[in-house]
N, C-alpha and C positions, 0 to 999 in steps of 0.2 A: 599475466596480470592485466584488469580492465584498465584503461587509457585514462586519465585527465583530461579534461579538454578545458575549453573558455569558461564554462557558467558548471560544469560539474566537477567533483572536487571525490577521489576513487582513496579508500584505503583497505586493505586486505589486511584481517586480524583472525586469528584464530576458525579461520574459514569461514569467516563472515563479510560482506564486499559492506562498506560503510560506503557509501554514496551523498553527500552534503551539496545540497543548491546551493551556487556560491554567485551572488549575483547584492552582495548587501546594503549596495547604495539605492537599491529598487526593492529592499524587504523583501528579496530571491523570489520576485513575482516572474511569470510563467511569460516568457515571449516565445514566437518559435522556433527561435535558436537553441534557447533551454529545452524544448521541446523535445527539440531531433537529437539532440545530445545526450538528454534523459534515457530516449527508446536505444539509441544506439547503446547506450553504458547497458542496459540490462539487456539486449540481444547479445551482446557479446558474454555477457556473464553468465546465461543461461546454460553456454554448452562448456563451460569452464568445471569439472567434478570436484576439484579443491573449493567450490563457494557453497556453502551450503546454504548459508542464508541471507538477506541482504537487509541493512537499516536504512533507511533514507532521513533524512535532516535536512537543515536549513542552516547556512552560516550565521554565527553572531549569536546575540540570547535575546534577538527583538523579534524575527520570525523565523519561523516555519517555512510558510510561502504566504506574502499577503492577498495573494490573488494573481490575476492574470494581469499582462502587460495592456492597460486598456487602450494607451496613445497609440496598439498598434491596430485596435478593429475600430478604434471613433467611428470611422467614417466608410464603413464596409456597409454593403449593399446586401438585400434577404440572400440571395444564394452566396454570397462571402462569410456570413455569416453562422448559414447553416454551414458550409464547409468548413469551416473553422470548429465546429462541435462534433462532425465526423472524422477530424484527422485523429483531430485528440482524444476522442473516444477508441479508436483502431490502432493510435501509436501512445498512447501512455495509459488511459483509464481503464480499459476492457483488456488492455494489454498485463499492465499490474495484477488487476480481480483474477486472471487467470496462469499468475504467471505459478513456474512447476517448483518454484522455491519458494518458502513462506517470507514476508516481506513486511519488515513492521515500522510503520511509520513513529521517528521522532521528533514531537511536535513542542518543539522548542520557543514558542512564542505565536505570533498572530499568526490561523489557520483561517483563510477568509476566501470565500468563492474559492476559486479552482485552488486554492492551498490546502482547502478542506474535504474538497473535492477528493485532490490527492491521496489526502491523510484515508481517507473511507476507502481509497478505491487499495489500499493496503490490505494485508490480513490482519492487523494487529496494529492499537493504536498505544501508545506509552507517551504520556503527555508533561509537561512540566507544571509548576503551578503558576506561573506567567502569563499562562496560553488564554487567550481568546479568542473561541472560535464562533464562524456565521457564515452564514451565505447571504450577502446582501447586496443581491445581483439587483433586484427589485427597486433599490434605491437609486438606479442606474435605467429603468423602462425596459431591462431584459429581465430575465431569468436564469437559473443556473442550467447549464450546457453542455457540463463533461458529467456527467450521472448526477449530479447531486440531487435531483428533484427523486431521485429513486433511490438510491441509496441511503440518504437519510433516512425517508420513511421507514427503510429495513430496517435500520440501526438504532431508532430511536420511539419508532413507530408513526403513525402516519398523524396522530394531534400534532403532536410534539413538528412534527417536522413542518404540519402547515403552518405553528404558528412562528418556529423559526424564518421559514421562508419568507413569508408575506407581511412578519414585521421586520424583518432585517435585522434583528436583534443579533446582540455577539453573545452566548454563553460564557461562563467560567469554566475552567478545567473541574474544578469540582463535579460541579452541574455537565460538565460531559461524561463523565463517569457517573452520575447519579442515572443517567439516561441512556449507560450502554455505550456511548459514543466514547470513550476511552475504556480499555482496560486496565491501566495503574491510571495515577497519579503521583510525581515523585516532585524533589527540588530540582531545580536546572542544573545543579552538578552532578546532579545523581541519573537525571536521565538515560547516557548509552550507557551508564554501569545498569541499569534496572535493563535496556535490552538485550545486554550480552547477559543477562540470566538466565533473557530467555532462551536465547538465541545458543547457549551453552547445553539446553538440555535438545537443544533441532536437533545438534549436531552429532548426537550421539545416536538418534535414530536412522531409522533405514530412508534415505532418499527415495528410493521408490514410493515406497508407501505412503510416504510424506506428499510424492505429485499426485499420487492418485487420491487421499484424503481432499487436497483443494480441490480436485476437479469435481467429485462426487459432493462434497460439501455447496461447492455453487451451484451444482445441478438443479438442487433443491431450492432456487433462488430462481430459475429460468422457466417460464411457466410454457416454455416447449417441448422441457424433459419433465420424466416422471423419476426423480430426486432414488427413490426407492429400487425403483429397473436397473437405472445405472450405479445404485452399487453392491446390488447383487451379482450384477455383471463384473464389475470391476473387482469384487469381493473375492471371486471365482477366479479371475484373472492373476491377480496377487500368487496364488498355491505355485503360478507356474515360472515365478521368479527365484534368482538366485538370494535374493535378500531374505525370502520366507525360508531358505532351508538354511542360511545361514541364522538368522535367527532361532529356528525351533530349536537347529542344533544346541544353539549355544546357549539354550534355554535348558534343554535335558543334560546339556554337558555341566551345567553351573557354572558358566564362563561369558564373562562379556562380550558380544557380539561383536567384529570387524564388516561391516557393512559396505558392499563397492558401490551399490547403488544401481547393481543389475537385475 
């Protein structure tokens, strides 16, 4: 079972690791301790086969994450600065985008700078109708740092996202779903009920397949790969797993498949 620690809050249900930022005297904003504690909860969860899928949250029904802890870079210098955008792009946001389980963010209340950040750098967003979300790093003389400047424009397209960015605006959860940037909309009780929906149907498919769909799915996002190559390749690859013959079988058998995830 994945560890608790200080600022992250671990519950294992029905082979889903629910993962809740628990920090809610600070709107479960992002310092480095949450940081290291985040990456460490999902590196360990990774190589656990009972997890198939993971939710992330926020304690309480005020946020999500309201952003990053700012009283800890006030006063950081260009190269502390930049280092600060490359840890957390290499230990939680590029880390998330590719991790081999699908991960869907629950976005419980204000999603703001790196809260939103988060939410995007998820596969899957499930939002409540409380939530307001923005990136309004701009009203601060920076910018957004852990991907948002690029991730948004994927998700919402590149208008949309300049004019989020540059006026600082907070959307409604509505209005994020109107624009792609959530997939439901629910009430705040209804929330982890709407992602163990989804989360209910991960669990019944082949893990394999499931890592290999996110990898070729973001390939197509990586303008190093050619999106198409790699899942021909990867397409090919699948026939020589045990999940493809468990599956065909139990396709021609009429019987529900037992999936190990090999």
């Amino acid at each position: 079972m994945v560890a608790t620690s200080e600022f992250i809050q671990c519950e294992l249900k029905n082979g889903v690791l629910v993962i809740t930022i628990n920090r809610p005297d600070k709107l479960n904003s992002l310092n480095k301790q949450t940081i290291e504690e985040l990456h460490e909860t999902l590196l360990e969860a990774e190589n656990q086969k009972e997890i198939s899928a993971v939710i992330i949250t926020g304690s309480g029904q005020k946020a999500f994450v309201a952003g990053a802890d700012i009283a800890e870079f006030a006063n950081y210098s260009v190269e502390e600065g930049k280092q600060l955008s490359s840890i957390g792009h290499f230990k939680i946001f590029n880390f998330i985008e590719n991790y081999s389980k699908p991960i869907i963010a629950a976005v419980n209340g204000f999603a703001l700078g790196g809260g939103l950040e988060l939410a995007m750098a998820c596969h899957m967003r499930v939002v409540s109708e409380n939530a307001k979300l923005g990136l309004p790093e701009v009203s601060l003389g920076v910018i957004p740092g852990y991907g948002g400047t690029q991730r948004l424009a994927q998700l919402v397209g590149k208008g949309k996202a300049f004019e989020m960015i540059v006026t600082a605006d907070m959307i409604t959860a509505q209005d994020a779903y109107k624009w792609g940037l959530a997939n439901y909309v629910t009430k705040q009780e209804d929330l982890l009920t709407k992602c163990f929906e989804i989360t209910a149907k991960i669990t019944t498919k082949s893990p394999t397949a499931i890592k290999t769909a996110i990898k070729v799915i973001n390939a197509g996002y990586n303008n190093k790969l050619n999106g198409f190559e790699v899942e021909i390749e990867e397409f090919g690859k699948s026939f020589g797993t045990k999940d493809f013959k468990e599956g065909v079988g139990a396709f021609m058998d009429k019987r529900k498949p037992e999936f190990k995830g090999e």
